[in-house]
N, C-alpha and C positions, 0 to 999 in steps of 0.2 A: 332367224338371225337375232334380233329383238330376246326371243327368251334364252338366248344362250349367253348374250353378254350382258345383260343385267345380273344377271350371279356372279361374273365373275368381276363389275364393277364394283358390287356389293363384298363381294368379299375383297378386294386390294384395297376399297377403303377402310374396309374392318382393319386389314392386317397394318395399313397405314394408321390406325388411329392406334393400333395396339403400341405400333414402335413409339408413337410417340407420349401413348400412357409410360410405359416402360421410362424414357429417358427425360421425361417433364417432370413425372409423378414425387422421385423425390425435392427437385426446388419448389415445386408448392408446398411442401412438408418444411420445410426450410427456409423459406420465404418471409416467413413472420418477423425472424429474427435478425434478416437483413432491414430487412422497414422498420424494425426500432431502431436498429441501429443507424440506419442512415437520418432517422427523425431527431435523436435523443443524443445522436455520438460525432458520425460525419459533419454533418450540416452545422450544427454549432462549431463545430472546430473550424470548418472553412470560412461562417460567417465571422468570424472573431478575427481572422484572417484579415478580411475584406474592412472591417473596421478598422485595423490596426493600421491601414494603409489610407486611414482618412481623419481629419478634423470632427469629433463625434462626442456631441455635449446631450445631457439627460434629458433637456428642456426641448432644444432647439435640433435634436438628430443631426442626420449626417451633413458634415461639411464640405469644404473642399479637401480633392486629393492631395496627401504632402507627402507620398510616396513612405522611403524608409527612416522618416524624420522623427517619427516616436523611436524609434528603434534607437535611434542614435540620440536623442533624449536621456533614454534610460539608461542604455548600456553608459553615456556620459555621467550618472548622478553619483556619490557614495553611496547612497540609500542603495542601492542598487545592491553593490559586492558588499554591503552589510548585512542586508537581507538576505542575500545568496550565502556565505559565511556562516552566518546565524542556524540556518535552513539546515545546512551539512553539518553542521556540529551535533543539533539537535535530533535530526537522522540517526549519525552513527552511535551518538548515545544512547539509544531507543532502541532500533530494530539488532543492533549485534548482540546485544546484552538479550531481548527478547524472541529473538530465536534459539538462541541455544538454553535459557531457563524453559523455554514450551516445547524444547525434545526432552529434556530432564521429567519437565511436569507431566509430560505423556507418558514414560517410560515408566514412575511412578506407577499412573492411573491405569497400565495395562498391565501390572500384575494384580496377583491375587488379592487383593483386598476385600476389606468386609464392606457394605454398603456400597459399592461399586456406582451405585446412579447416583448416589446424595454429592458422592466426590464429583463424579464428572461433574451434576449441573451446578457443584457448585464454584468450579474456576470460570464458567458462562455467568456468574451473576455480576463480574465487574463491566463486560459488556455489553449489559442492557442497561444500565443504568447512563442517564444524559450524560452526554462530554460537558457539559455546562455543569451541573451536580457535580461533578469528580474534580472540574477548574475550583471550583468555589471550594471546597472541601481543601483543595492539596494547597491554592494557595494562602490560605488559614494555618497548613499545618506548616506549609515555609512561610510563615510571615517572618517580617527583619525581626519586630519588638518581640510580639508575644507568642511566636509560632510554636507548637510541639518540637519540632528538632531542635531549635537555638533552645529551648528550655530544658532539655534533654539534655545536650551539648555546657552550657553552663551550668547545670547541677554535680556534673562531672568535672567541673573546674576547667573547660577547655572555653576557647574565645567563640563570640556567636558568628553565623556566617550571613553574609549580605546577600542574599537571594534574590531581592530586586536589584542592588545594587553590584554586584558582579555579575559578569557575563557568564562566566564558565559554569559560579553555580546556578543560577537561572537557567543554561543550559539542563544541567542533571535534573534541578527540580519537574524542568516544563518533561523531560523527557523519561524521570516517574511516575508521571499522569499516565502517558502514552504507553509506556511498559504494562501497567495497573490492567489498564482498560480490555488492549489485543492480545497479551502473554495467554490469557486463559482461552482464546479465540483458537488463538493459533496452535494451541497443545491440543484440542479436537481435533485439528487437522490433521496434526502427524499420530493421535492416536486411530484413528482412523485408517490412516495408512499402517502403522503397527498391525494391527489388525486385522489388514489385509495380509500379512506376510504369513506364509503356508507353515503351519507348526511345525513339520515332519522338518526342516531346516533346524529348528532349534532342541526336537531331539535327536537328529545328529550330531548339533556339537555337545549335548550334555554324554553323549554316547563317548564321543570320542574325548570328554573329561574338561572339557572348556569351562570356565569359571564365568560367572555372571558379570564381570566387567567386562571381558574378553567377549562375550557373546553380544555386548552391546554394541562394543566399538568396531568388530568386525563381523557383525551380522544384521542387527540392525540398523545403526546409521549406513552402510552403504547400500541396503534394500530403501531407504528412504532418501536416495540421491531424488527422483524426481518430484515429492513432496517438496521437499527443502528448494529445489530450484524454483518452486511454485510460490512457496511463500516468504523467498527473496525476493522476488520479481516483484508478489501485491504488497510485501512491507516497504519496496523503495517505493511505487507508485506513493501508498497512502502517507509515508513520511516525508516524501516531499511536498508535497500538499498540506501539510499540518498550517490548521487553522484554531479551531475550539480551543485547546489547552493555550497555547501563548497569548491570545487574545482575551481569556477569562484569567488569565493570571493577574490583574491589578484592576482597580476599579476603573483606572483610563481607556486599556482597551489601544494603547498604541506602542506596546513592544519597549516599554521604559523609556527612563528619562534621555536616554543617550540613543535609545532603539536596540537598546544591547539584546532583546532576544525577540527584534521584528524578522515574520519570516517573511517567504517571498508571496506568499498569498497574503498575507497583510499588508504588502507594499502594494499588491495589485488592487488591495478596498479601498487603501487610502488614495491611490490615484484617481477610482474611477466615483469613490463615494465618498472623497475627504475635500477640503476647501477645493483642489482642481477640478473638481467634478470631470475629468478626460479619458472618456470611455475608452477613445485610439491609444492612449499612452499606457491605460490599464490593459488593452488587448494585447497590447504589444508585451508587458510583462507575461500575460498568461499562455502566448506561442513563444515566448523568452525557456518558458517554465516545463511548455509541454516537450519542446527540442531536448533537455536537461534530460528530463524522465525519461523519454526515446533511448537518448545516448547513455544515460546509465543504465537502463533496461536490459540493453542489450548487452552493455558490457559487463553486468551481473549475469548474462548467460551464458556467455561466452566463457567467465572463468568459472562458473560452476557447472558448468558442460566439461570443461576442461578437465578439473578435478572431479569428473567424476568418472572420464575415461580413462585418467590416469590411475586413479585407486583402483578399478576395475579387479574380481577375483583372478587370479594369477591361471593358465592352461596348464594343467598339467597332462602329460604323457603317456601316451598306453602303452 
């Protein structure tokens, strides 16, 4: 008896260890990437959380509970819907402008050209270069007095432009930096995905006599519906966020005299790293900020989902 059921224990543990090789095997393979993420992504967002829900100074750590009272601090301040304001204008001047110049620049760099690699790395050469280097630089060449454009602008006999001093164009300035830097970024990516798209596609339409605009606009841009939804998504994350360029644009370092181009992460340093030193009230801007990016997030996929099942190639009939 003995030697007939040890085989067959031996083998229903095999067979148990197989099934559960089989359905473990891949989250151990996958596993790494939830442990940074809950180390490096989760856990700081819920701790910032937990902060913002308390009295929490740099010296002295956590206070007492004061529930949603940062919240209501901030959402009470100007600074607040200046920064928020600021943040959006600088956004839309940046990323709409800079997605549609990096499918042009891709479009460009995926035809035939001569030297084909010098071109590519050379629209990647404005994004290695420091965001501090490109602040210092751009705000030299908008300076009010002596900057390149107003000297530009006045040799032409037109009036110079207040760059620190208006909002609107210290918007376009901070949001030429931003363009400079990701525009060449971002054209790898959609050329990339050009790229990817099967030629035999575009010698059907040169077959059936389509012209080179025509073949852009209804063969390439809609094969690069889900790039474009991609690098709407990472340019709203990263333009809400915008720190380096507004913050190196003057030698102060606090968003002008009036705060005309403070963003919302510059409101969250000076709370937690300016005369307040109030880590809670700064937390509080930074889940203020992160809900923000959520809710536009999604509502950037949701209409570029939309428009992109509406454009969709039309069925035709056999």
């Amino acid at each position: 008896m003995t030697t007939t059921t040890r085989p067959s224990r031996t083998s229903s543990r095999r067979a148990v260890l197989a099934r559960l090789d089989v359905r473990l095997t891949p989250y151990v393979f996958i596993s790494p990437f939830f442990v940074l993420f809950f180390l490096v992504g989760l856990f700081p967002i819920l701790y910032t959380a937990w902060v913002s829900l308390h009295e929490w100074d740099l010296i002295r750590g956590q206070g007492e509970f004061v529930g949603l009272a940062n919240f209501q601090f901030v959402l009470g301040t100007d600074s607040f819907y200046k920064a928020l304001r600021n943040t959006f204008s600088i956004f839309l001047l940046s990323s709409v402008p800079q997605v549609i110049a990096a499918i042009f620049i891709a479009y460009i760099l995926d035809a035939n050209l001569r030297a084909k690699t010098f071109w590519r790395m050379g629209v990647l050469v404005p994004f290695i270069v420091a965001p501090v280097a490109v602040s210092m630089i751009f705000a030299k060449i908008f300076a009010d007095q002596s900057g390149l454009v107003n000297n530009l602008l006045m040799g032409m006999d037109l009036p110079a432009i207040g760059w620190h001093s208006d909002a609107l164009a210290s918007h376009f300035a901070i949001a030429t930096m931003v363009n400079f830097r990701w525009t060449g970024y971002n054209a790898l990516i959609f050329l990339a995905a050009m790229q990817a798209i099967p030629r035999e596609i575009y010698e059907a339409a040169i077959i059936d006599g389509t012209g080179r605009m025509r073949r852009f606009w209804h063969v390439t841009v809609p094969m690069l519906r889900p790039t474009i939804i991609f690098v709407v998504i990472t340019s709203t994350i990263g333009g809400l966020q915008i720190f380096d360029e507004p913050r190196m644009f003057d030698t102060a370092g606090s968003g002008g005299a009036s705060r005309q181009w403070m963003t919302m992460t510059m409101y969250l340093y000076e709370l937690g790293w300016g005369p307040q030193v109030s880590f809670g009230r700064a937390s509080a801007v930074a889940w203020l900020l992160f809900m923000i990016i959520i809710g536009i997030g999604i509502l950037n996929y949701l209409i570029t989902k939309r428009i992109a099942t509406a454009g969709g190639p039309a069925k035709t009939e056999r």
